[in-house]
C-alpha positions in Angstrom: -4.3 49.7 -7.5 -6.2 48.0 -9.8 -3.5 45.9 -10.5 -3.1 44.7 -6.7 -7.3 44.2 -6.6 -7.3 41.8 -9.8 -4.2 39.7 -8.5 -5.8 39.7 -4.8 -9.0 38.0 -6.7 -7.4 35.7 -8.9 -5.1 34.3 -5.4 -8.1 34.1 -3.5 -10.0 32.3 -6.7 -7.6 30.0 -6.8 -7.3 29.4 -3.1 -10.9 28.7 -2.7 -10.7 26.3 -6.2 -7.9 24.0 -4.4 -9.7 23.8 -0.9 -12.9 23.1 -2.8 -13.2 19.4 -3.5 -14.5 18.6 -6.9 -17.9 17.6 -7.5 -17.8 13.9 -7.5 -15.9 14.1 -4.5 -18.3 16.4 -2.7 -21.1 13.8 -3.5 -19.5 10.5 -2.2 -19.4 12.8 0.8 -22.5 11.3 2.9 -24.4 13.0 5.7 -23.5 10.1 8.1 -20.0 11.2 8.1 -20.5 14.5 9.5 -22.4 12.8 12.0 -20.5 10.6 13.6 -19.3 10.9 17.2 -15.6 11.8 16.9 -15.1 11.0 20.8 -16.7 7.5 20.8 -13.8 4.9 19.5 -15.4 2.5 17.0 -14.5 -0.7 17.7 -14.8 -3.6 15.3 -16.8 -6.3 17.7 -15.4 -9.1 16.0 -11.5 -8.4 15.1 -10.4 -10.4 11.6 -7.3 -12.6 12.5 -4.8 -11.5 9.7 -3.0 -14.3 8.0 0.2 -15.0 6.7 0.2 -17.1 3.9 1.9 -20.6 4.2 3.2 -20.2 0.2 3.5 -18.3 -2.4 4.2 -18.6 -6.0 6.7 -16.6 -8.1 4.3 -14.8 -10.8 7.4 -12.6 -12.7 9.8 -14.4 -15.3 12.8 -13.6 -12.8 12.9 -12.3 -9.5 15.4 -11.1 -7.3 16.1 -12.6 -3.5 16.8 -10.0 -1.5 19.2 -9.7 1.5 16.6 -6.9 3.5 12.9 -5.8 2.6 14.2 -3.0 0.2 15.3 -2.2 -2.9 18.5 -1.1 -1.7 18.9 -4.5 -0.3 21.8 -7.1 -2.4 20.7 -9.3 -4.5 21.5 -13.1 -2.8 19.7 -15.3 -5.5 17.4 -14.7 -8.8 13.9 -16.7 -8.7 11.9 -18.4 -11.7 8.4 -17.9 -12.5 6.4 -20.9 -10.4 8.8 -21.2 -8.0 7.2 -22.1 -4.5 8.3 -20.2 -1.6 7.4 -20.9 1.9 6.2 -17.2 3.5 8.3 -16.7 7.1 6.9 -13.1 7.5 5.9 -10.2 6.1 7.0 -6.0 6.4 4.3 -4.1 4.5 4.9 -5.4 0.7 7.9 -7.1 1.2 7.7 -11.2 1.7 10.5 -12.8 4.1 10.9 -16.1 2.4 12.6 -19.5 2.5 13.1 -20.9 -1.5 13.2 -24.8 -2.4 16.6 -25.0 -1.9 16.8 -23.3 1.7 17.7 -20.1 0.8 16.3 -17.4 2.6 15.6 -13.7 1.8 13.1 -11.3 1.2 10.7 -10.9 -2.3 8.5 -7.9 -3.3 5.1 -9.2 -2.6 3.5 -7.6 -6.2 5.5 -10.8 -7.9 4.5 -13.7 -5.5 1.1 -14.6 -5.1 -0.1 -15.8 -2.0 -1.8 -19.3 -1.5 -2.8 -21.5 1.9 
C-alpha cells in the first residue's frame, strides 16, 4: 500500500510540474491578459496592406526551382547565388517565381531575399 501511495505522489508531482509553466514564463505573464474581454473582437483600426515583393535575390550558392511549393515538388532548374527573380506569389514560405530566362517555378523563401 505504501507502494501505490508513493507512485500516486510522484504521478501527481509530476502532473502538476508539466501543467506548471516555468518561472520566466509565469512572469512575462501580465495582469492585462487575464483581463481582457474575451467576447469583444479586437479589431486592428487601421489594417497593414501585406505586400508581395516585386524581386528577390537568390542568397544560397545553388538553389533548386521547384515544379510545386514543396519539397516533394521536381526539380525544373537549379538557381545561382544573385540571381534576380521576379515574385508572382507566395504560399506560406514558398516564393512562386518567374527567373531571368522566363522560367517559372517555385523557391523556398529562407534562400531569396526580398526587395521592392
Amino acid at each position: 500500500m505504501k507502494r501505490f501511495g508513493l507512485l500516486f505522489l510522484i504521478l501527481f508531482s509530476l502532473g502538476c510540474s508539466l501543467l506548471t509553466p516555468p518561472p520566466q514564463a509565469q512572469q512575462a505573464i501580465s495582469a492585462q491578459s487575464f483581463k481582457q474581454d474575451l467576447t469583444t473582437p479586437t479589431v486592428d483600426p487601421k489594417p497593414t496592406a501585406h505586400t508581395i515583393p516585386e524581386t528577390c535575390t537568390v542568397s544560397a550558392d545553388a538553389l533548386h526551382l521547384r515544379s510545386c511549393a514543396g519539397l516533394h515538388c521536381t526539380v525544373i532548374a537549379w538557381l545561382s547565388q544573385g540571381d534576380v527573380l521576379t515574385v508572382q506569389e507566395t504560399d506560406h514560405d514558398w516564393i512562386k517565381v518567374t527567373t531571368p530566362v522566363h522560367q517559372t517555378g517555385w523557391v523556398h523563401s529562407k534562400y531569396c531575399g526580398g526587395s521592392k
